[in-house]
N, C-alpha and C positions, 0 to 999 in steps of 0.2 A: 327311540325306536330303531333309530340305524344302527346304532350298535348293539341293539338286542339280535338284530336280524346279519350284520355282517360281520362282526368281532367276536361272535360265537365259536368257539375252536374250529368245526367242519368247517366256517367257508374264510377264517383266517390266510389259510393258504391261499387256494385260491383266487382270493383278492390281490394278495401283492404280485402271483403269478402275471393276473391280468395289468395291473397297475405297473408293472416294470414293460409289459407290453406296449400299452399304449403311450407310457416315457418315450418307447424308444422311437415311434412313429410320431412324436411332435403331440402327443397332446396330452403335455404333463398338467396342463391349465386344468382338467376333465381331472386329472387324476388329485390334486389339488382341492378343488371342489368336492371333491368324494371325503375329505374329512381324511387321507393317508400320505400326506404329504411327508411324512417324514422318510418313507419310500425313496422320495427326489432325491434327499439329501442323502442317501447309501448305493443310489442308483449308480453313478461315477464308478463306482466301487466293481461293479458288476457289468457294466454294459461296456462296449466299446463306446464313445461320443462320438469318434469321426463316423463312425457306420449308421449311428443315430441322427447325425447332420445332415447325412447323404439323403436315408431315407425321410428325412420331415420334409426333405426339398421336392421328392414327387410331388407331382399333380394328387390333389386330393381323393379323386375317385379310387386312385390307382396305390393311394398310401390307406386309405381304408379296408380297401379290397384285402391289402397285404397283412394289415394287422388283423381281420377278421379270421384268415385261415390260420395267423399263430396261436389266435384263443381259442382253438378249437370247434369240434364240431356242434355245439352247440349255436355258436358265432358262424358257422356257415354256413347253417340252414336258418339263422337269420338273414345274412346276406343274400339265401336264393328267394327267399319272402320278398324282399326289399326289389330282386330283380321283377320281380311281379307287378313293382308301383309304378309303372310309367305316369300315374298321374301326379306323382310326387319328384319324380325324377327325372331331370334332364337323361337324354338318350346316350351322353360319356358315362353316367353313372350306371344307369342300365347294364353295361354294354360290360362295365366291371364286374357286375353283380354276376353277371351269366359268368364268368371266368370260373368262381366259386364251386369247386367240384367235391362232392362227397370221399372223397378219398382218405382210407384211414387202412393201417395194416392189419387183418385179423387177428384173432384173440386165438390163440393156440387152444386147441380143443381140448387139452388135459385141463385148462382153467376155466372149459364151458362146464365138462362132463357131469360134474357133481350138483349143479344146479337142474339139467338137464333132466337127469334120472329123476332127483325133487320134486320134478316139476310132472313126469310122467308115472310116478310111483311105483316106478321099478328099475329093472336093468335095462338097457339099450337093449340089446339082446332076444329081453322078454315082447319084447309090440315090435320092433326090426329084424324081417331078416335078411337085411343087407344096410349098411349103413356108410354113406361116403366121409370119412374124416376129415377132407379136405374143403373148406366153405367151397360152394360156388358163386356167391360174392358175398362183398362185405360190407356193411355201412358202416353209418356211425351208433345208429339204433342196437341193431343186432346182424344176425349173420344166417344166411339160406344155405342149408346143408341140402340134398338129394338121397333120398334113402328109397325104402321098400317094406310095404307090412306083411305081415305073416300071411296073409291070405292074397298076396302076390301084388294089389296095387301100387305102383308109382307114387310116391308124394315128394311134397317139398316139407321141409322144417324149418323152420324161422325162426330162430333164439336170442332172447334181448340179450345183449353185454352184460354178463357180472360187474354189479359197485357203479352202473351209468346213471342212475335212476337221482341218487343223492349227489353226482357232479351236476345233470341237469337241474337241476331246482337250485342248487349254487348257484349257476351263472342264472337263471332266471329271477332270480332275487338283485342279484346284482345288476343286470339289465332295467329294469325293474328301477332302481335307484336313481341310474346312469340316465332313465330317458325323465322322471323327474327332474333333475337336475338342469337337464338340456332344456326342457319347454320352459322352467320359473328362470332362467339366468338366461338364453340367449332369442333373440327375435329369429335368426336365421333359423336355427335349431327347430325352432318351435312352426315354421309353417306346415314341418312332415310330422307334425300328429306322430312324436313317437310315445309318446304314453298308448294311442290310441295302436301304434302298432305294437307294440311291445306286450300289449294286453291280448291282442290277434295272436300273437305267435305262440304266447304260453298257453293258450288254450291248443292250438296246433300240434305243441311239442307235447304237453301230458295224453292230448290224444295218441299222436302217434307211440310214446311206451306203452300202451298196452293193448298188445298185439290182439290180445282178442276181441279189442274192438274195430280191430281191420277186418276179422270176418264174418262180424254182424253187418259191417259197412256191406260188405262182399255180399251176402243172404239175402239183403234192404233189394239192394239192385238187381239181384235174381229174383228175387221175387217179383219185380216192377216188370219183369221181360217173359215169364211164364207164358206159353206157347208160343214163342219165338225161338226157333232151332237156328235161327242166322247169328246167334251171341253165345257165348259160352263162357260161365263164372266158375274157376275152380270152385269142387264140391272142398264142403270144412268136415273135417274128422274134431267132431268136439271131444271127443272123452279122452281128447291130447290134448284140446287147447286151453290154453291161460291168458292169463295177462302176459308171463312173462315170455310163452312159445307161443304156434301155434303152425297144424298138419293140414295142409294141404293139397288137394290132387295136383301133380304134375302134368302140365300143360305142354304135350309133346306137338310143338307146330313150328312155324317158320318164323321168325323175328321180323318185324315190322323193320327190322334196321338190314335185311340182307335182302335186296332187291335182285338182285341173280336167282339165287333160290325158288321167289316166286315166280321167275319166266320159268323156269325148269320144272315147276309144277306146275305149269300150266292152268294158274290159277287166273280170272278174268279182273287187271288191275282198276280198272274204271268200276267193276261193279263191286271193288272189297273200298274203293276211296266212298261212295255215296251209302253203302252201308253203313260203314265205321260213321259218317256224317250223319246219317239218319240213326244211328242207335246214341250217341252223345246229344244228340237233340231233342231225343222224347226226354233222355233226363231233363235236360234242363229246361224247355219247357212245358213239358207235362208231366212230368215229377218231381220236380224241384227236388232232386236229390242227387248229384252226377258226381262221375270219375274227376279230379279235379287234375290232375295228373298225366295226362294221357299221351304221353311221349314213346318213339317207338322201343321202346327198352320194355313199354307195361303191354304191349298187344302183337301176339299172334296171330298167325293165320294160319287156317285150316283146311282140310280139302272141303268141297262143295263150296267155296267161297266162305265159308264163316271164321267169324272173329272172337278170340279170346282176349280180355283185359283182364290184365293179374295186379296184386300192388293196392289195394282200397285203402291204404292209410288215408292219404288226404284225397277228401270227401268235401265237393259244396254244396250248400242248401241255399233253397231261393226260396221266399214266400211267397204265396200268392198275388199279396202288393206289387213283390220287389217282378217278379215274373211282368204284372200287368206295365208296369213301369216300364221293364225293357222293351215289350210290347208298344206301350203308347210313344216310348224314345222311336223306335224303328221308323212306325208311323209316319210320327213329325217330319224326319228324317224325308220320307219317302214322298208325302204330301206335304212338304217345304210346309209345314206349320211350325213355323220360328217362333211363335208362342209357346205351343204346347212342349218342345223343346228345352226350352228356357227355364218353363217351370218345374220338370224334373230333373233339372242339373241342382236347380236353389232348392228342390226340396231332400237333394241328396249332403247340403252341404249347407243347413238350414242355422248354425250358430256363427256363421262369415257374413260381413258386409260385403254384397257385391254390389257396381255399379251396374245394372240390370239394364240400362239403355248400349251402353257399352255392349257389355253381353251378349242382345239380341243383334247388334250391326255383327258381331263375329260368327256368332251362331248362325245367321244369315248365310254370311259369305264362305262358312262354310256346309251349308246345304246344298247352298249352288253349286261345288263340284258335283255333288250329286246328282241333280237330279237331272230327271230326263235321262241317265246313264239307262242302259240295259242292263238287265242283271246281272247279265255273264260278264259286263266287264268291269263292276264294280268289286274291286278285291278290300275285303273284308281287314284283313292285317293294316292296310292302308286306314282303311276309311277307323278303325280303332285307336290308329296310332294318332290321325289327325283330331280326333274327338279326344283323347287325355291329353294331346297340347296343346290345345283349348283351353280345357280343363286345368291344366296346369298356370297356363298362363293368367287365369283369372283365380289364382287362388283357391280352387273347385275341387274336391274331393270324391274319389270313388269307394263306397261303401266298401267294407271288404268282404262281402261274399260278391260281388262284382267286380274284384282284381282276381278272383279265382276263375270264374267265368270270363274275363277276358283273357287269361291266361291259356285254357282250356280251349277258345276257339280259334287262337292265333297257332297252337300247335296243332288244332286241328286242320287248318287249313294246309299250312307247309308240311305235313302228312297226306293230304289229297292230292295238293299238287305234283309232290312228287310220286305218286300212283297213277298219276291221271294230267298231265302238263294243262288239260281242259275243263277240269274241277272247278266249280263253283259254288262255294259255299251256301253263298246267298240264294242260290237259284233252288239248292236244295232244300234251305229255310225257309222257301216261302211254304208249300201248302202246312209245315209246324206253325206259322205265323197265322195264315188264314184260319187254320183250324182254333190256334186259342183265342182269335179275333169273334167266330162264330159261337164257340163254348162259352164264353163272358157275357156276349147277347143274348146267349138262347133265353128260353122263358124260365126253365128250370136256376138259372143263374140269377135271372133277375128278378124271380121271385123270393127266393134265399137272400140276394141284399136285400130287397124291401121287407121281409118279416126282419133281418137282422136291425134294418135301420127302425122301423115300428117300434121291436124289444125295446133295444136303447132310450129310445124317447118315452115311450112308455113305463119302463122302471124309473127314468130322470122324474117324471110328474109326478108318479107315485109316491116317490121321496121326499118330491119337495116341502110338501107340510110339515114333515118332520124336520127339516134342515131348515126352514124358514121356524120353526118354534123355539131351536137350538141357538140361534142367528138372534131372535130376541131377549132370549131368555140370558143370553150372554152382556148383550148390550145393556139390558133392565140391571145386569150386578155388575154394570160398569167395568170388565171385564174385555170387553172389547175393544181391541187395538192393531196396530200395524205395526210389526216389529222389521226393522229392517239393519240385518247382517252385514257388515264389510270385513271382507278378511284381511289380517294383517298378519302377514309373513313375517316368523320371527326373521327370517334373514333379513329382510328391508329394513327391520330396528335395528338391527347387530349392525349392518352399517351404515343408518345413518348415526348410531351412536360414535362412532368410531372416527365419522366425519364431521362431529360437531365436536367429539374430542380434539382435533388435530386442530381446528379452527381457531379453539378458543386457548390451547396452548401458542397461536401463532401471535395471537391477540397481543397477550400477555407477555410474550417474548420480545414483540415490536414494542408494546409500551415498555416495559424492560430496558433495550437499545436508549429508546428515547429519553426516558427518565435518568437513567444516567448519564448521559451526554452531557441532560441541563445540570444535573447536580455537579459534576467534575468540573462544572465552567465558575461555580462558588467558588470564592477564595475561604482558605481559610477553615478549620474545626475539622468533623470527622465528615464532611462532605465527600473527600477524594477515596476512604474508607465506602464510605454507601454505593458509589457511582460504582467502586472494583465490586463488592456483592454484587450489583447491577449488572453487570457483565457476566460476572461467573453464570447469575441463575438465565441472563439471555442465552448465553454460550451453552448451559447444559439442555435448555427449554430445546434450542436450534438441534443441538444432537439428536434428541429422544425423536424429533419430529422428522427426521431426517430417515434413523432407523427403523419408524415407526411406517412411513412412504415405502421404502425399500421392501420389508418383510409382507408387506402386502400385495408385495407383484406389481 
């Protein structure tokens, strides 16, 4: 399978690209493991060693960091994922991940243009009449030009890179490998769930190429705000958009990131911070569907106070559950119920042995900062950071549409604040809190569970004659049994083959030594002849076992 999947000619390259990379940052062991070890041995050839020595000796956060922006942008919008996991991540590592900036040099327009036209079925010319050539920015995805349509509206245009599509899905495959390898071979490796992240990201990354699903993302969320003129979603020109562009309206307002600007517009900052706070919070708790992103690079400001969010790539979903959950977390939280607490940390993180009594003394003791605090002066960044190093510290995992969501309210907060120095998150959460608090009680709610829980019980019973006939009928043809599966890792054979090889050559070797000792000490006949074979075959036994320890690392 691994070499149908990585010795394929496309991702041949790419592999020893990445495999000379991470040589050079100290982890030829990873690269070794990958089945390309022959790599190591031409590596010398091609790398500096003193600049590889240097760099294996950073601090590990900070020799990661480094090797992720050499592999490209694929590898550092992994690394900005990763900066998301404070529940997996010590806060040095964190702290690395943020460093990880999209930076890539645009793609000259002569090599977008022919895709371009392909993609709108004509000539630039024919749908623009004005067109800027020069990106006004660049990712690693694609690139946002600024143009003009024939009937005079403003838009943006947004074009994936030619040939990115087939490098991502290389490295994704290749990631893909790297974090099997990491969870079945190392214990460190395997507490940050990267199968489980690696599996997050590729659904992230195929989302984000195709671009027309940022503005179905974009339509979802306009439509959730439909008579609401305090929010504003650029409109989408579909019979431009695609997977691999896509048109829409230019968003002429004030950058979230130029605070001068809005004194100068006299815009009121206290009442655009509890807006921007009140429109991120119906999503997510009364639509389980939000900007996941919402840094001020993605939101505008408008005259009358209103707010533009641009950018719908990444999008979180919350379900019902996952919604009541946070709800009943707050709660707990709020009404020091160190029970109810407890039980949705274990049920977010339900395949771990936790020590549960443990648990509740920490969970405890950290409720008590809380409580009895007023709302205004419990800051939210804080009170999240101390609940993931909790979490962390007990080996406790955060869903990941909940590293999105606390991603989203940490920058939402340090966006209020700096609008408003007297911004309170929390204080603006509550009547979102009390309202989904009273929506889950009403009757109309709890009458919808109880016909849901009825249904279920109800089809269960009805079934079960059948399933109790199926249940006999198997047993009566003896038929009936419990089969029970253990897997075995070819690689756990491969070595302990290998180590009962070595054993038993050692054996053999030692009886060897010994057997002709005794023989050489006979007088006399072809004794002193047998004892010299004796030596030869200990002495070649000793080499092989020797070479054999060495070439295994």
């Amino acid at each position: 399978m691994f070499l149908e999947t990585f010795y394929a000619t496309r991702d041949l390259g790419r592999v020893h690209e990445i495999a000379l990379i991470l040589i050079r940052y100290g982890f030829g062991d990873m690269v070794r493991r990958l089945g390309v070890a022959n790599i190591i041995d031409r590596a010398g050839k091609v790398l500096h060693w003193s600049e590889a020595e240097e760099l294996a000796h950073l601090e590990p956060p900070a020799r990661v960091r480094r090797a992720l922006e050499e592999m490209g942008p694929t590898f550092v919008k992994l690394g900005q994922i990763l900066a998301t996991r404070p529940d997996l991540f010590s806060p040095r590592w964190i702290e690395e991940f943020k460093k990880l900036q999209d930076q890539v040099q645009p793609v000259l327009f002569e090599e977008i243009i022919d895709q371009l036209e392909e993609d709108i079925g004509g000539e630039i010319d024919e749908v623009f009449a004005e067109f800027d050539r020069q990106p006004l920015a660049a990712a690693s995805i694609g690139q946002v030009y600024t143009a003009r349509l024939q009937e005079g509206e403003r838009v943006i245009v947004k074009v994936r890179r030619p040939g990115i599509r087939p490098k991502v899905e290389a490295d994704l495959r290749l990631l893909k490998h790297l974090a099997e390898i990491a969870e079945r071979e190392s214990e460190d490796f395997r507490r940050y769930r990267p199968k489980e992240i690696v599996h997050q990201f590729t659904l992230s990354m195929r989302r984000e190429l195709d671009l027309a699903g940022e503005c179905r993302n974009a339509e979802r969320i306009a439509t959730n705000f439909t008579g609401d003129s305090s929010f504003v979603v650029p409109t989408v020109y579909w019979q431009w958009t695609s997977e691999r562009m896509n048109v829409q309206q230019f968003i002429d307002g004030i950058s979230a990131r130029d605070m001068d600007a809005i004194e100068r517009a006299g815009l009121d900052r206290s009442e655009l911070a509890r807006c921007g706070a009140d429109i991120v919070l119906k999503m997510v708790l009364e639509d389980g569907f939000f900007h996941a992103d919402p840094h001020p690079g993605n939101i505008f400001y408008l005259s009358d106070n209103r707010i533009a969010f641009i950018d719908f790539g990444m999008v979180g979903r919350l379900s019902d559950e996952r919604r009541t959950q946070v709800v009943n977390l707050l709660q707990g939280v709020v009404g020091r119920n160190t029970e109810q607490v407890v039980k949705i940390l274990l049920n977010w993180t339900s395949d771990v042995y936790i020590h549960s009594d443990t648990l509740s003394i920490d969970v405890d003791d950290f409720i008590d900062q809380y409580h009895g605090l007023p709302l205004k002066e419990i800051d939210i960044t804080a009170l999240l950071t101390d609940l993931t190093t909790l979490m962390r510290d007990h080996h406790l995992y955060l869903p990941p549409d909940l590293t999105l969501l606390s991603k989203a309210l940490i920058t939402l907060e340090g966006m209020g604040r700096q609008l408003d120095p007297d911004f309170n998150l929390v204080e603006v959460a509550t009547p979102f809190l009390q309202r989904a608090v009273f929506k889950r009680y009403s009757l109309d709610a709890m009458l919808k569970q109880g016909w849901l829980g009825f249904s279920g019980v109800f089809e269960l019973l009805a079934g079960l004659p059948k399933d109790l006939h199926r249940l006999l009928e198997t047993a009566r043809r003896g038929a009936l049994g419990v089969r029970l599966e253990i897997a075995k890792p070819e690689w756990l054979g491969k070595e302990l083959d290998r180590a009962i090889n070595r054993l038993s050559v050692s054996l053999v070797t030692s009886a060897l030594i010994v057997g002709s000792s005794i023989v050489t000490t006979v007088e006399g006949g072809s004794s002193s002849l047998f004892g010299l074979f004796g030596f030869v075959g200990a002495f070649l036994g000793g080499v092989w076992l020797l070479i054999s320890i060495w070439r295994s690392g």
